[in-house]
KEVO-191379 format. One record per residue: x, y, z of N, C-alpha, C in turn. Coordinates in steps of 0.02 Angstrom, whole numbers, plus 50000, padded with zeros to 5 digits. Each point is the difference from the previous one (the first is absolute). Layout:
REM KEVO-191379
XYZXYZXYZ;...
//
This chain:
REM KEVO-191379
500434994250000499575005850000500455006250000;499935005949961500305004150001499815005050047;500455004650004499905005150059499315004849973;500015001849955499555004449971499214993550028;499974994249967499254995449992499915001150103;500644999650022499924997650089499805006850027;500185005549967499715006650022499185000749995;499964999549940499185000849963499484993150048;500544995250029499604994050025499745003650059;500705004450041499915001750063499605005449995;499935006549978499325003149978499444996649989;499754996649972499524995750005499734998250076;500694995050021499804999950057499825003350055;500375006850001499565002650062499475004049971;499775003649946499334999349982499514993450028;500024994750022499784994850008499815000650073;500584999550037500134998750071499885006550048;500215006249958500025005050045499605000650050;499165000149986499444997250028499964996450076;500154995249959500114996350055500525001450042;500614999949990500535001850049499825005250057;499925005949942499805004050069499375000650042;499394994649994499514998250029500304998050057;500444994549968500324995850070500385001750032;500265006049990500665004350044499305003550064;499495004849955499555002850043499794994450062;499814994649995499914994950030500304998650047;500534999149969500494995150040500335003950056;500425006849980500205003750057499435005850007;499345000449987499755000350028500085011950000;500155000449939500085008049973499425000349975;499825006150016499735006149973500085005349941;500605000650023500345005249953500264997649961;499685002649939499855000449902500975000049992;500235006450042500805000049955500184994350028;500004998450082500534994750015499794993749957;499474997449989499904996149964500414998449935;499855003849976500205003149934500964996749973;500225003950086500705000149984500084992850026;499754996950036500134993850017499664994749956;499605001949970499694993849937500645002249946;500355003649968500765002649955500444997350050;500184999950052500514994950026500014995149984;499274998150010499864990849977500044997049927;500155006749952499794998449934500935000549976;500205006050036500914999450002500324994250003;499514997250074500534992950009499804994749949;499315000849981500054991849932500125001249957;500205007749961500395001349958500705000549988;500314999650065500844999950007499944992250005;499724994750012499664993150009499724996649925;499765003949948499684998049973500224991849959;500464998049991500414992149993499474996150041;500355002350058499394996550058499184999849979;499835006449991499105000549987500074997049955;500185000049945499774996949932500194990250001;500434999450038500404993849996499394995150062;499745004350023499394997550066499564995749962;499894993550030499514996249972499225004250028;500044999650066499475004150025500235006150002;499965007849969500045004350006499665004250054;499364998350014499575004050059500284998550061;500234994749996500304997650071500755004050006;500315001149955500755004449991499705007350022;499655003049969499705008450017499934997650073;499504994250024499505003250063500705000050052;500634996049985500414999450048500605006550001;499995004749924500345004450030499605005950017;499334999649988499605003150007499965000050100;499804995250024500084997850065500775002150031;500465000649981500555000750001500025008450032;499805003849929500095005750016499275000950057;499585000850008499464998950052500124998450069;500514995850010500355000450034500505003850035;500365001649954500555004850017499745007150012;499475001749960499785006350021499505001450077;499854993750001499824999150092500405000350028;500634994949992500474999650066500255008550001;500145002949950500355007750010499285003850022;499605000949994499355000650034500035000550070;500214993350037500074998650061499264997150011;499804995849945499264997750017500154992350015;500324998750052500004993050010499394996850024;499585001950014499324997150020499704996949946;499985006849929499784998249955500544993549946;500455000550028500464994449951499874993150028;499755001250080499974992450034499344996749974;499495007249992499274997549974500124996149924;500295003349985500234998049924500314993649981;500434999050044500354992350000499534993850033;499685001550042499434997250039499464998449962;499645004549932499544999649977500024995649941;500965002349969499934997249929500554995349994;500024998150079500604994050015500715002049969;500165003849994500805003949972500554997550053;500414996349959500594998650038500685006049986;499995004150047500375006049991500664996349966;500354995750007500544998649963500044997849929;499565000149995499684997049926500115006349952;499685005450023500065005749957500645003650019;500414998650025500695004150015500345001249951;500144994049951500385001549959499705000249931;499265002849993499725000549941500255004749968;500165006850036500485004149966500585000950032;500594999349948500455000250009500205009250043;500414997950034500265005850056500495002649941;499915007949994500245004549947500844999750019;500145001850069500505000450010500264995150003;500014993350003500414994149982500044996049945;499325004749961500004996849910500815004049973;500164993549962500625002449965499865001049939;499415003549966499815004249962500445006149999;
//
């Protein structure tokens, strides 16, 4: 697949998903606010696009989004300081916090 067809694929795709993603961001951590949303559903679309090998190479793809999707949902709680809401969260949707640790790679130890 060329870079140009994997671009036009990935446009596509978040035309597709956007929707949804940020339904489930509102949801999940549980925002209000239109910008934070916003900038945190484009985080989520950053990371499966610096990923995209991964997204595209995913047998199940929904299951690849919902986990970095969950990922970042996460992270924006724990800096939050909403541990109540992260315990409800792991409690509700059975999340094994180690599971998602290394869904995204840590910037500063990617040797990118």
């Amino acid at each position: 697949m060329t870079s140009t067809d994997r671009t036009t694929l990935f446009e596509q795709f978040i035309d597709l998903y956007y929707p949804s993603i940020f339904s489930a961001i509102r949801t999940l951590a549980g925002i209000a606010d239109e910008k934070e949303l916003e900038i945190l559903t484009v985080k989520v679309f950053v990371d499966l696009w610096q990923h995209n090998e991964d997204l595209f190479g995913e047998v199940r793809p929904p299951a690849y989004i919902y986990k970095i999707l969950l990922r970042h949902v996460l992270d924006y709680l724990k800096k939050k300081g909403a541990s109540e809401h992260i315990q409800y969260l792991q409690n509700t949707l059975l999340i094994d916090p180690a599971f998602y640790e290394n869904i995204i790679p840590d910037k500063k130890n990617d040797p990118k």
